[in-house]
C-alpha positions in Angstrom: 0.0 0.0 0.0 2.6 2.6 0.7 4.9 1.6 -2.3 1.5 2.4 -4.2 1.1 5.4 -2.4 4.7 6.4 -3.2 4.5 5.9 -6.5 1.1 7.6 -7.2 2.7 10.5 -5.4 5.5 10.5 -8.0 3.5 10.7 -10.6 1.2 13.2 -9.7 4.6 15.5 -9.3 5.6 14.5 -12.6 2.2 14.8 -14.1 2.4 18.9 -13.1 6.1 19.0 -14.0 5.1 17.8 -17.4 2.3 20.2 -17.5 4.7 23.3 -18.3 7.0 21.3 -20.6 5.8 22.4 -24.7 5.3 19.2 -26.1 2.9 18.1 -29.5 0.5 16.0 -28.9 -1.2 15.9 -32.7 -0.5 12.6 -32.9 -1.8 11.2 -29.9 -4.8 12.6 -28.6 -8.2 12.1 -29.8 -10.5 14.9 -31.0 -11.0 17.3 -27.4 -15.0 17.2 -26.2 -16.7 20.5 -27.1 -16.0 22.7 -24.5 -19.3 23.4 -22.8 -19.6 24.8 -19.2 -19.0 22.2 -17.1 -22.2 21.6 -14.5 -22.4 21.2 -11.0 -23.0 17.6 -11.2 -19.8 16.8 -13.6 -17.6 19.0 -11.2 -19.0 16.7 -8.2 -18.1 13.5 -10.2 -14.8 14.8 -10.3 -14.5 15.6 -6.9 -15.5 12.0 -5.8 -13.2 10.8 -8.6 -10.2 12.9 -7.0 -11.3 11.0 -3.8 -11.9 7.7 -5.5 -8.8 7.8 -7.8 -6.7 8.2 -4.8 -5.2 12.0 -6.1 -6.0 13.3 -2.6 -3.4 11.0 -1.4 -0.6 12.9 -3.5 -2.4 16.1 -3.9 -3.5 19.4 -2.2 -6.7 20.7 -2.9 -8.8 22.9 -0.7 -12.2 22.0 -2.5 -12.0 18.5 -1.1 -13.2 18.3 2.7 -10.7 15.6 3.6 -7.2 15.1 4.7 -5.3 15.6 1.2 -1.6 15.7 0.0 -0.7 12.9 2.7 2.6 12.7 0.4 4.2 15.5 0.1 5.4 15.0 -3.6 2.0 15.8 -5.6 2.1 19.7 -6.1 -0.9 21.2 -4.6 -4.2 21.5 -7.3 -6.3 23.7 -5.7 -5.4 26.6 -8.3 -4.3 24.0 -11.4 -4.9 25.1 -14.5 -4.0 22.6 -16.8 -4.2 22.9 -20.7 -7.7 20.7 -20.8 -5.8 18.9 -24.2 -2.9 17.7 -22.7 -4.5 16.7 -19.0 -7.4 14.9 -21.6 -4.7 12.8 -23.0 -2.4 12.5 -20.3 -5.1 10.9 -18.4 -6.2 8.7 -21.4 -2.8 7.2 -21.3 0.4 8.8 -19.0 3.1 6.8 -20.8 2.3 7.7 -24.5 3.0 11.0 -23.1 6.1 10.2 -21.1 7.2 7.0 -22.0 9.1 6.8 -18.2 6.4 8.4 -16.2 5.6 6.9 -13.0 2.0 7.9 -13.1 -0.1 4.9 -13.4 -2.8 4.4 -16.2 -6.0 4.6 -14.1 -8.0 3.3 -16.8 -10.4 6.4 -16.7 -13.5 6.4 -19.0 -13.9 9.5 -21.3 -16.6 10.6 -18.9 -14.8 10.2 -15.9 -11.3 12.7 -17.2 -14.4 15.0 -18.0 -15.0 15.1 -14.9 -11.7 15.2 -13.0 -11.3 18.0 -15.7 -14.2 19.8 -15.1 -13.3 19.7 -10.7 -9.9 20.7 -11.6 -10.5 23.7 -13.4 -13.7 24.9 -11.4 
């Protein structure tokens, strides 16, 4: 459990670090969602995702009513904003991104990185 826990921290640092780093990503994302503003139920969905997904484990974020960033290696989120692009396809798959990324594949459905999308950039 805490190697998990480790490890999920790591990648949640390195998932922000690659945030700021230009990179093209043409070639390996799908077509972006239209961008419509998200509702309160999608930006709750993502709030129990963040919960669910175990992100509050690595991560700051003062929207979630519960002990969060219990690793101190995931940046704090509470002011992320991410480009929605690049968080849609790093989320679809971390290592097409980053071949040696330590952040996990969490199998997330298109609906669910809506909604971590959607809680993230509330």
């Amino acid at each position: 459990m805490r190697k998990t826990s480790f490890l999920l921290a790591i990648a949640a640092a390195l998932l922000l670090l690659a945030s700021f780093l230009p990179l093209s990503l043409a070639s390996t994302q799908a077509p972006a969602s239209p961008t419509a503003a998200p509702t309160p139920d999608l930006i709750q969905t993502g709030h129990d995702l963040f919960l669910a997904q175990g992100c509050a484990t690595c991560h700051r974020h003062y929207g979630v009513d519960a002990e969060t960033g219990l690793i101190t290696i995931g940046p704090n989120l509470t002011n992320y904003e991410p480009d929605p692009d690049f968080l849609r396809a790093w989320l679809r798959n971390p290592t097409d991104l980053r071949p040696n990324t330590e952040m996990p594949n969490l199998n997330l459905s298109e609906d669910e990185i809506e909604a971590l999308l959607a809680f993230l950039m509330q």
